[in-house]
N, C-alpha and C positions, 0 to 999 in steps of 0.2 A: 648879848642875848640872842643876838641875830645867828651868828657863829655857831653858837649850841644847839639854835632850831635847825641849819644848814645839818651841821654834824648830826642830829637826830632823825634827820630826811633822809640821808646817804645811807644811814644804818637802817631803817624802813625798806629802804628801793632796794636795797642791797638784799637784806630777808626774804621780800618776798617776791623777787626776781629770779631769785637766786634758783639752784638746780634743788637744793634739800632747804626745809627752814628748816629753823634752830631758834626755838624761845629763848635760853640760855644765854645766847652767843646775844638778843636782842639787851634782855633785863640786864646780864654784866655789864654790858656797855653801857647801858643808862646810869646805874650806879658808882659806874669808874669815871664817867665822864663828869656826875652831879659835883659841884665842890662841898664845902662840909654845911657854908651856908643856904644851901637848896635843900638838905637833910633837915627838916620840922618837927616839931610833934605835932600832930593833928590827934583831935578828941574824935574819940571812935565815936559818939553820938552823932559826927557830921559827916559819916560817910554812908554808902550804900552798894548794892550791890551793883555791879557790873551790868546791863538789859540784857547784854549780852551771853553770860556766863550759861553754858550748858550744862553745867553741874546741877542737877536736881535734886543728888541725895549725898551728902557729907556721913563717912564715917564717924558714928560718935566715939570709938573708943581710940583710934588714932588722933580725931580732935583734942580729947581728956591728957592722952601722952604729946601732943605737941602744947596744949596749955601748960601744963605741969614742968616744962623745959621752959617752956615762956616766964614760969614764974620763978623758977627757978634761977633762969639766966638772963631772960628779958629776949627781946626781937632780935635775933642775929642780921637779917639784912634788912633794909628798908621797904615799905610796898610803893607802888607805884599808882597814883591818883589823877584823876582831871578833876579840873574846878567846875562846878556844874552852876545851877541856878541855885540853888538850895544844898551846900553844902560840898562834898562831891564826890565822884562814882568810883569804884577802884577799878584800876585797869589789872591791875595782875596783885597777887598774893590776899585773895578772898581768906583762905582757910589760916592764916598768920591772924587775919581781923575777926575773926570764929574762936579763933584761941584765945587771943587777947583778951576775948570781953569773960571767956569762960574761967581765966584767970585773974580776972578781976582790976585787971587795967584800965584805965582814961584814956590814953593816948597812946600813940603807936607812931613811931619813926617813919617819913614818908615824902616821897618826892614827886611833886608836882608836875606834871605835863602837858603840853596840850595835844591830844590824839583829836583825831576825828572817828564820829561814831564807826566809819569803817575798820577804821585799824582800832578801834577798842576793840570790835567783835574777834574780828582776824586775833590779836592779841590773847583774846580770852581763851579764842579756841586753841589756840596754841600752847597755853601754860598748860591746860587740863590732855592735851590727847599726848603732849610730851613727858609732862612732870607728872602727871596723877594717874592714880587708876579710875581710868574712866570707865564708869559702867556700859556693856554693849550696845544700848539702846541710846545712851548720851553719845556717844566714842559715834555710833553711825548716824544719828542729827548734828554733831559737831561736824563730820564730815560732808552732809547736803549742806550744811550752811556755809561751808566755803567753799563748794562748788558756785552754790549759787551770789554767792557775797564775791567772789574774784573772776568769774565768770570761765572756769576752767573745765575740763573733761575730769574724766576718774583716773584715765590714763597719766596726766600733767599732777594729779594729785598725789598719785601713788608713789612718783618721784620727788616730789617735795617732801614727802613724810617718811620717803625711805620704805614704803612698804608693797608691798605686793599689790598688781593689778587686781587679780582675785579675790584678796583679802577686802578691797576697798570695796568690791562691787558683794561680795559676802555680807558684808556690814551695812551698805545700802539696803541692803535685800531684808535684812529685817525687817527694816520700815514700812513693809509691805505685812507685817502681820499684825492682827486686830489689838486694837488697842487693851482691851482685858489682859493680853500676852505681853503685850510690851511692858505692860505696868509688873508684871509675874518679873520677867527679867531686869526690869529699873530697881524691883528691891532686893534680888538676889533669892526669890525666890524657886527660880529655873536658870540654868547656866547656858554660855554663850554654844558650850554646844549642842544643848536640846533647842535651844533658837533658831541655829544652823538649819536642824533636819526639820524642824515646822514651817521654817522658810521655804522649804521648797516645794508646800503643801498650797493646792489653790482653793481648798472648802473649809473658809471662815469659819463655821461650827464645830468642823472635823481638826482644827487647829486649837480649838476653846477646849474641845471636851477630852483632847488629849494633855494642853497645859496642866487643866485638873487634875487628871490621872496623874500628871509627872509629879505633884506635889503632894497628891493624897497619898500614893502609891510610893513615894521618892522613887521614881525611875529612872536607873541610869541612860546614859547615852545611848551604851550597847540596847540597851531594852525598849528604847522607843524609835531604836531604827528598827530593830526585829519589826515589833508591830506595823511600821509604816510601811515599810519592805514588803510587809505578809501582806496586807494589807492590798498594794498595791501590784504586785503578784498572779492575785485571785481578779482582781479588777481588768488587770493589760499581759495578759499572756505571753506578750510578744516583749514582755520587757525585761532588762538583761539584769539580771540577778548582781548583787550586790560582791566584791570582791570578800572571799571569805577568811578575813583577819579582822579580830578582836581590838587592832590596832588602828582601822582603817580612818576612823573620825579625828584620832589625834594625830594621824599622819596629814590629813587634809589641813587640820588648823595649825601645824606646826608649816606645813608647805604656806599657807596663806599669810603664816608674821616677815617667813624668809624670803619668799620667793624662788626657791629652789623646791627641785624635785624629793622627794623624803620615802623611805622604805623602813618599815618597821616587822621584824620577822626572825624568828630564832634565836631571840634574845640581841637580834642586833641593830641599832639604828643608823642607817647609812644616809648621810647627805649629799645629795650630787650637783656641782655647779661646775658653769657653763667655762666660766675665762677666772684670770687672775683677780678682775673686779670683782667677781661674785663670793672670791675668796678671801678677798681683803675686807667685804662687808662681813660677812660670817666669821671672821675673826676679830673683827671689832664689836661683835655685839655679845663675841663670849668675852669679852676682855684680853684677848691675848696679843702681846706685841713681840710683834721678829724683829730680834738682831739681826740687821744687812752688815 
């Protein structure tokens, strides 16, 4: 037992020491290392949610197709649990224990761990900002809460996650807008990029009364930079007019996933990086592998 906690520390210090995490690389190894007697049933009545989990809103129609595979074929991997006082918490694969019950199962395949409340959170935030689509307003609370939970810069973060300095401090910057707004973009009410442009707005009311507008009105992106732009314009004279391409919000958010510089114009999308590394990341995230 002693062995498999050692082994389970080393894979911990390893993760999130390491230069990128990797949920993946954490849960495989839990599961290839469990032998077949560590694998349970555990009754889905005795477990709970994660304290930690940042997922606030679960798709129900992707839940109903991962039930109906469930029911179908049953749990393909195992979840991963702590014993708590009363039953116990799950550390990773909430939306497998969503399906389950919607499918109408008792119990569910699961392996036992002991984390500490820190690495539950850390853990938590990791399946969802890797494995799921996090919504914008979870994805940039997941992100403060492991600034503040490992006590790290946005800089140290953005290398861990593989993402952009800009993108991380982008996503931050939400959280700076009125909560009425936030809750618009937690249900998919306004998208991550009319978020962008009311982030960078500093009058609380003048942020409200345009969210409305973008869901009365369904305003595209283009349409509620025009306004803010004009807007702002009439206001600061001396302020420098917006680059005039129809492309320019998806070039900023596509610059913010990769981290490279991005040009959208003439029907053509150009990417531009720096060295060989920037280029081995950009071809691993479109999938492409060179034969040396």
């Amino acid at each position: 037992m002693e062995n498999k906690r050692r082994a389970l520390g080393r894979g911990l210090e390893q993760l999130f020491n390491s230069e990128n995490l990797d949920f993946n690389q954490l849960e495989t190894s839990i599961v290839e290392e469990a032998g077949k007697d560590e694998i349970v049933q555990v009754n889905l009545s005795e477990l709970r949610s994660n304290p930690y989990q940042p997922r606030k809103v679960f798709d129900e129609e992707a839940l109903k197709e991962l039930s109906a595979s469930i029911k179908e074929n049953g749990v393909f991997q195992p979840i991963i649990i702590k014993k708590s006082i009363k039953g116990y918490e799950i550390i990773a694969g909430e939306r497998r224990v969503k399906a389950s019950i919607l499918a109408g199962l008792t119990t569910i395949p699961a392996i036992v761990r002991d984390f500490t409340d820190e690495e539950m959170m850390q853990i938590a935030l990791l399946e969802n900002l890797q494995r799921e689509d996090l919504n914008a307003i979870e994805e940039a609370t997941a992100y403060k809460a492991m600034i503040d939970a490992l006590g790290i810069t946005q800089e140290e973060l953005s290398k861990k996650l593989g993402k952009s300095r800009s993108h991380v401090t982008n996503m931050l910057g939400l959280l700076r807008l009125p909560k009425e707004t936030q809750d618009l973009v937690l249900h998919g009410k306004i998208s991550m990029g009319h978020a962008r442009v009311l982030s960078k707005l500093n009058d609380t009311d003048k942020i409200n009364e345009l969210s409305k507008r973008i869901v009365k009105e369904d305003l595209s992106v283009r349409a509620l930079e025009s306004i803010v732009y004009t807007n702002d314009s009439k206001s600061k004279s001396k302020k420098v007019k917006p680059k005039n391409n129809k492309y320019t919000y998806i070039e900023e958010m596509v610059k913010d996933k990769l981290g490279m510089k991005v040009a959208i114009d003439n029907n053509k999308f150009q990417i531009y990086f720096s060295n060989d590394d920037e280029l081995e990341k950009l071809l691993n995230l479109l999938k492409i592998k060179i034969d040396e």
